[in-house]
N, C-alpha and C positions, 0 to 999 in steps of 0.2 A: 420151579422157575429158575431159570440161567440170566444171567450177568454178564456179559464181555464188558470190564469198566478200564477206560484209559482214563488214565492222568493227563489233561490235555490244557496247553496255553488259553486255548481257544477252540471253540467248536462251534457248526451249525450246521441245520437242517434246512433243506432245498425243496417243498414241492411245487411242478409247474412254475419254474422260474420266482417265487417270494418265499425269503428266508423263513421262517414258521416256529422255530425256535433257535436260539443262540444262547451262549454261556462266555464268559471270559476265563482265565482261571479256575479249574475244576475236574469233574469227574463228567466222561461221557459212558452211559452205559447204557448196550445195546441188547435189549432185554425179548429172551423166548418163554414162551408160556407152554409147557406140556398138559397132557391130557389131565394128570393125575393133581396137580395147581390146585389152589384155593385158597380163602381169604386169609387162612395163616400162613400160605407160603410166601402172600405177598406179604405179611409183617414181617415178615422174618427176613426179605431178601430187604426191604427196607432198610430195620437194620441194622442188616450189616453194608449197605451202601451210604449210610449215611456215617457210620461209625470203623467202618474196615481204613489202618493206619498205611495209608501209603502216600502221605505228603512228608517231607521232609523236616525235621528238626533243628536249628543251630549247630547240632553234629552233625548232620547230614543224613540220620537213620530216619529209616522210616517211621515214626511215630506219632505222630496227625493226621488226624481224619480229616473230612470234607468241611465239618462244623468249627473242628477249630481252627481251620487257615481262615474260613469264609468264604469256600468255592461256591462255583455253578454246580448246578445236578444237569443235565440233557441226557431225558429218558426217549430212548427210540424202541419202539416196538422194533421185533425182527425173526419173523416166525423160524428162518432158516438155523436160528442156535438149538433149536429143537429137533433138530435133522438127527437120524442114525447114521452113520458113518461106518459102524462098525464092518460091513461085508461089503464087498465089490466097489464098483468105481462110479455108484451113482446112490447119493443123498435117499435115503426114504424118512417121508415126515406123518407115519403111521403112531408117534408118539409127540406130533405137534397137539397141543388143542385146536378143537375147531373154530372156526374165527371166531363165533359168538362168544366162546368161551373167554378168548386169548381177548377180546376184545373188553370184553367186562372185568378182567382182571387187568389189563395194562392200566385200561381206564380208575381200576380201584390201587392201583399203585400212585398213579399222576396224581390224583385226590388226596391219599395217605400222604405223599410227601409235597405236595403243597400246603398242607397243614403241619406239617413237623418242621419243616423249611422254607425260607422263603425266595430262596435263589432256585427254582423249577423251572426249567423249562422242557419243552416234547417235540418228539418228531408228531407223525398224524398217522394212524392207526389205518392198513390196506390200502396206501398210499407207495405211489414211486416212488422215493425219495434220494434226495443225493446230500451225502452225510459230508463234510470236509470238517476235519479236525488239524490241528499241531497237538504232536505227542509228548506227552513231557519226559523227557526218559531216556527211549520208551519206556512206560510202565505199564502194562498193560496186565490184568489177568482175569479168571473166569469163574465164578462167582456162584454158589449154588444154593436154593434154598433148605 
C-alpha cells in the first residue's frame, strides 16, 4: 500500500456536490492499494500514518505525530498512486489491485483506524471525487507499506 499524506490546515472530500468527509487540523492521506497488499500491509501502513512525526515541536522540528497534536486522519482511496510510471508518457495500472481487492482493504484500513482513532474521516471508494485541501508547509510525503 502507498500513502501521499499532507499536513494540511484543513481538508475535504466532495462527491456529487455533499462534502462526505472533512478534517480540520491534520493529515490528509491519499491512499493506493497494489496487487500484492494485505491485511498486514494495511497494519503497518496504519502505523506509521498514525505515528510518522511530521507535526511540529516548540522548536519547530518535526517531532509529532498525528496522535500527539490531535489531528484529523482523511483517508481517500486513489487507485492512480499505484500507477507505473516508470516507461513512456502514459500511467499503466498493471500493478493496481483490482477494485475488489483495493476496495476490501481501503475499507479494512477505514475500520482499523476508526478504532485506533477517533478523528477518521474518508473520501468514498470508485467514487468522482473532488479533494480541496490547505497544506501545511507544504509538507507533503509518500509513504509505503
Amino acid at each position: 500500500m502507498k500513502a501521499l499524506i499532507q499536513r494540511v490546515k484543513r481538508a475535504s472530500v466532495e462527491v456529487e456536490g455533499e462534502i462526505v468527509g472533512s478534517i480540520d487540523h491534520g493529515l490528509l492521506a491519499l491512499v493506493g492499494v497494489e496487487k500484492h497488499d494485505d491485511a498486514a500491509a494495511v497494519e503497518k501502513l496504519l502505523h506509521k500514518l498514525l505515528h510518522y512525526r511530521v507535526f511540529s515541536d516548540t522548536e519547530g522540528k518535526m517531532n509529532h505525530n498525528l496522535q500527539q497534536v490531535s489531528g484529523g486522519l482523511l483517508l481517500v482511496p486513489q487507485f492512480t498512486l499505484a500507477a507505473d510510471t516508470r516507461k513512456g508518457l502514459r500511467p499503466s495500472f498493471s500493478s493496481a489491485a483490482p477494485p475488489a481487492q483495493g476496495e476490501a482493504l481501503f475499507n479494512l484500513l477505514v475500520a482499523q483506524a476508526g478504532t485506533a482513532w477517533p478523528r477518521v474521516a474518508t473520501g468514498e471508494f470508485g467514487a468522482d471525487m473532488q479533494v480541496a485541501l490547505i497544506n501545511d508547509g507544504p509538507v507533503t510525503f509518500l509513504l509505503g507499506s
